[in-house]
N, C-alpha and C positions, 0 to 999 in steps of 0.2 A: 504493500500500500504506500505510494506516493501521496501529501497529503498539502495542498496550497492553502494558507492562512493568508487570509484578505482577497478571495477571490473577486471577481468584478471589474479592475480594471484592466487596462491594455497588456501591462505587462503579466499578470496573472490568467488573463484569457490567451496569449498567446503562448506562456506556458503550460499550458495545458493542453494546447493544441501540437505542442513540441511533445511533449511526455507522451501523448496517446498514439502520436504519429511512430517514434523512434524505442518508447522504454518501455512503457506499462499503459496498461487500457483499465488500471486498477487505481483510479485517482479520484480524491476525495475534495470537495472543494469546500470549503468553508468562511463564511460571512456572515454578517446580521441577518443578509437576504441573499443567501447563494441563489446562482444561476446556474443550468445549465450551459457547457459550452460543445462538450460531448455526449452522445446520448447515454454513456455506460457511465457517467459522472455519479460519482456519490456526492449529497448532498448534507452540509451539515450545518443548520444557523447555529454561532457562537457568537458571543462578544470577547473580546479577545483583551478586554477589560478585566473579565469573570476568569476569577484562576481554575474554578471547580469545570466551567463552560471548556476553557482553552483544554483543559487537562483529557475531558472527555472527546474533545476536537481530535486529537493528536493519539488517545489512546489505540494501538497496534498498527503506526503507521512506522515503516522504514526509515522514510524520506521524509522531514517536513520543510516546505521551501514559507520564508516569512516575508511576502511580497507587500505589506500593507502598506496602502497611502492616506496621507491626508490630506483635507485643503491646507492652503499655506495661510493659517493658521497661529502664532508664537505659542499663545498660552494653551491650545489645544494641543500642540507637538507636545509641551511640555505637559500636561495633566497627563497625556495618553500613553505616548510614545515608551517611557522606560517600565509603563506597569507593563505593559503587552509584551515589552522584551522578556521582562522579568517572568512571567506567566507563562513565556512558551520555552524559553530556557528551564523552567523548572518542569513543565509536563512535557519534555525533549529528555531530561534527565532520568525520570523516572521511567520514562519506558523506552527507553535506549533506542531513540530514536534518533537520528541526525539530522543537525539543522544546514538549513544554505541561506542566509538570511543576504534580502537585496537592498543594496547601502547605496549610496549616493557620495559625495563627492565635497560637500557643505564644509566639513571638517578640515578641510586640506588649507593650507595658504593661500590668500590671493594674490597667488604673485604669479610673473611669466615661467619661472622654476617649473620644469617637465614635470609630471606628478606621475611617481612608480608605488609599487605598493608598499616599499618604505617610508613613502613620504611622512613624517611626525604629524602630526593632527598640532591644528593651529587655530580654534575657531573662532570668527569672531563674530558678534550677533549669537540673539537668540536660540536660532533655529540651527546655527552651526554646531551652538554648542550640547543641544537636545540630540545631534546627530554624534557627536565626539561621545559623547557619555553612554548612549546606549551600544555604540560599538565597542568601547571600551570595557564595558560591563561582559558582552560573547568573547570577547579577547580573553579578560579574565579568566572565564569560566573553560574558556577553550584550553587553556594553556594549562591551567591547573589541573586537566584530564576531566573533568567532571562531566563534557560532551563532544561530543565527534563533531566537527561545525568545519565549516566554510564559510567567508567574506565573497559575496561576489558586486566588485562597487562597479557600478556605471557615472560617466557625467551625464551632460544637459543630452536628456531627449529631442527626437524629433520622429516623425512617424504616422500610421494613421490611426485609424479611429477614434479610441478616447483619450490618446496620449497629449499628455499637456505639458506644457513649456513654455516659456517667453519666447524661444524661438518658433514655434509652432504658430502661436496667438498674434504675435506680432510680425512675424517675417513670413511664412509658407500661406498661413488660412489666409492672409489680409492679398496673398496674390490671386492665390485661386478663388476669391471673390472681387476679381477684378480692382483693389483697394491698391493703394498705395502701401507698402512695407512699411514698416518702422522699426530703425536700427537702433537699440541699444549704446547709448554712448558713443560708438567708433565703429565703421565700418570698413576699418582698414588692419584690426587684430585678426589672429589665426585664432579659428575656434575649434573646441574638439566636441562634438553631437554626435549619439551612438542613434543606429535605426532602431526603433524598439523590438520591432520583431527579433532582429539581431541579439540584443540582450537577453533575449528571453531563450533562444534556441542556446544561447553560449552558456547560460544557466542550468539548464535542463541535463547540457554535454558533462558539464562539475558537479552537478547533482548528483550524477551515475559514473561519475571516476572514483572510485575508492581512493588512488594514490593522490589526488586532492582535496582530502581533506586536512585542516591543522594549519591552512595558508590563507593570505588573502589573495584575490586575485582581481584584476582589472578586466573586465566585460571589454570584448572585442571590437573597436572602431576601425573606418577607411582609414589606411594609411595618408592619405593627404592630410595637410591642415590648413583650410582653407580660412577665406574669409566673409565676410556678409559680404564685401561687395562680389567675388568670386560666385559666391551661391546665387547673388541675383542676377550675377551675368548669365549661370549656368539655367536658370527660369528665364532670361529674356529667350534664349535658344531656344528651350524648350516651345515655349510658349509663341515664338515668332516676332516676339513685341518688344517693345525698349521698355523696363521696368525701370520708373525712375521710382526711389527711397526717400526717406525722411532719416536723419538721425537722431534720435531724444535727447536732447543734453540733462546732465544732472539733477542740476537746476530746475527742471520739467517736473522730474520723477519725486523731486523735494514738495515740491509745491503740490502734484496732485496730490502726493499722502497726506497731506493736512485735510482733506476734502474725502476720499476715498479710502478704508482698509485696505483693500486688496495691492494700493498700489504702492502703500506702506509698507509691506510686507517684502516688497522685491527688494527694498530700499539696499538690506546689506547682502544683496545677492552682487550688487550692481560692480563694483570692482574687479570684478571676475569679467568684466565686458569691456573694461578701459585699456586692459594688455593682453596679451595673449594667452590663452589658454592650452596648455599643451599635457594633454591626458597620454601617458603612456599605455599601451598595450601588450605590449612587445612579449613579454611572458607569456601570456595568451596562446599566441602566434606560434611560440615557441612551441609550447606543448603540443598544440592543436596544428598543427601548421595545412589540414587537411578543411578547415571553417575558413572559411571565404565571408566577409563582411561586405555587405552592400555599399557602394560604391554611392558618394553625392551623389552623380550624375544620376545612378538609377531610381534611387530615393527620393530625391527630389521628383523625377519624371513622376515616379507613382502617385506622389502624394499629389501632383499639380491636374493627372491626367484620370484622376480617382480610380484610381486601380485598388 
């Protein structure tokens, strides 16, 4: 039994679609309001708040992959986030199950510095550091033996269906509704955005490596590192058309948040968009060197031509 805790979103439905395709047809999904996403799906509502709920989630599974998102949030990351850690690391423990828990990237430095899976956790913000601690907590428990676990971190999404991101909302949907883009700070940094399906297949691959467990590891990106204005030359081709951009200065992003949550919220993501961004993979690669990651050009194509 394969078992996904926080089924429902992009990268949990297309984990599932990986696991049933490749591993097992023996996978359990679990949420407040599972879905089906395969017909032989076990269904399980949990809250994953409730340690006796998660416990029972999780009981006689193998594999538990912990893909939960929230909205972006501060004091919701932080009420939620390390009880749900804490709850599936203990009913993980108890029935010897192993965890693959899907991290993000929050915690790393914002600096142009390449991010490997050495990189020291540096966070800064709220949200960075709700990320730093609840990894830091599976670290712990991983190293001390007390679970068989895997890190598998991805950066900034992009992708289709429900995958969300400021690249996605501001840059890809804002073309393929005929809008004008809006770039983040500078549209002349190298960015590093994984395709989501991709994460999720490269997930599912460290899921089922035994000799990968005890490590962190970096979710598979295209080798290039391109930039936003790269990406909208790479949609004006696509597309036939001169896509001209907007770029948001600071100063923008300050001012909506006094008016807007949401827009508050990106506030200390925003640094990570002034330089460069450069996610390593390379480990990945190493091991797998048989995972072919989707390429801009094609990703982009899909998402613009609704494939």
């Amino acid at each position: 039994m394969q078992t996904v805790l926080g089924s429902g979103g992009q990268i949990a439905e297309e984990l599932t679609r990986e696991l049933h395709r490749n591993f097992t047809r023996d996978v359990r999904l679990v949420s407040r309001n599972p879905g089906k996403v395969q017909e032989t799906d076990q269904l399980v509502p949990a809250d994953l708040m409730d340690a006796e709920a998660t416990d029972a989630a999780v009981a006689g599974s193998d594999i538990v992959y912990l893909t939960v998102g929230l909205p972006m949030d501060s004091a919701l990351w932080e009420q939620r986030f390390p009880t749900m850690m804490a709850n599936t690391i203990a009913a993980c423990r108890k029935h010897g199950s192993k965890l693959v828990f899907f991290d993000n990237t929050y915690m790393y430095p914002q600096t142009s510095t390449p991010q490997t899976e050495d990189t020291a956790f540096e966070p800064v913000g709220r949200k960075a550091t709700v990320r730093a601690r609840i990894a830091s907590a599976l670290l712990a428990e991983r190293d001390a033996g007390t679970i068989d676990a895997v890190i598998c971190r991805a950066p900034e999404f992009y992708g289709p269906g429900k995958t969300q991101s400021l690249t996605n909302s501001a840059v890809f949907h804002r073309i393929e509704h005929g809008k004008r883009p809006m770039v983040p700070l500078n549209a002349h940094t190298r960015r590093s955005l994984i395709w989501t399906p991709d994460a999720s297949r490269a997930m599912a691959r460290i899921g089922n490596t035994p000799d990968a467990y005890g490590q962190t590891w970096h979710l598979p990106i295209a080798p290039d590192r391109l930039t936003y204005q790269d990406m909208i030359d790479i949609a004006s081709r696509i597309t036939g058309k001169k896509i001209r951009y907007s770029t948001v200065p600071g100063w923008a992003f300050r001012i909506g948040g006094l008016v807007n949550p949401a827009v508050k919220e990106v506030e200390e993501l925003l640094p990570r968009y002034r330089q460069d961004n450069v996610f390593d993979s390379s480990k990945f690669t190493r091991r797998f060197p048989d995972f072919q990651p989707t390429s801009y050009r094609d990703g982009i194509a899909r998402l613009l031509e609704g494939e």
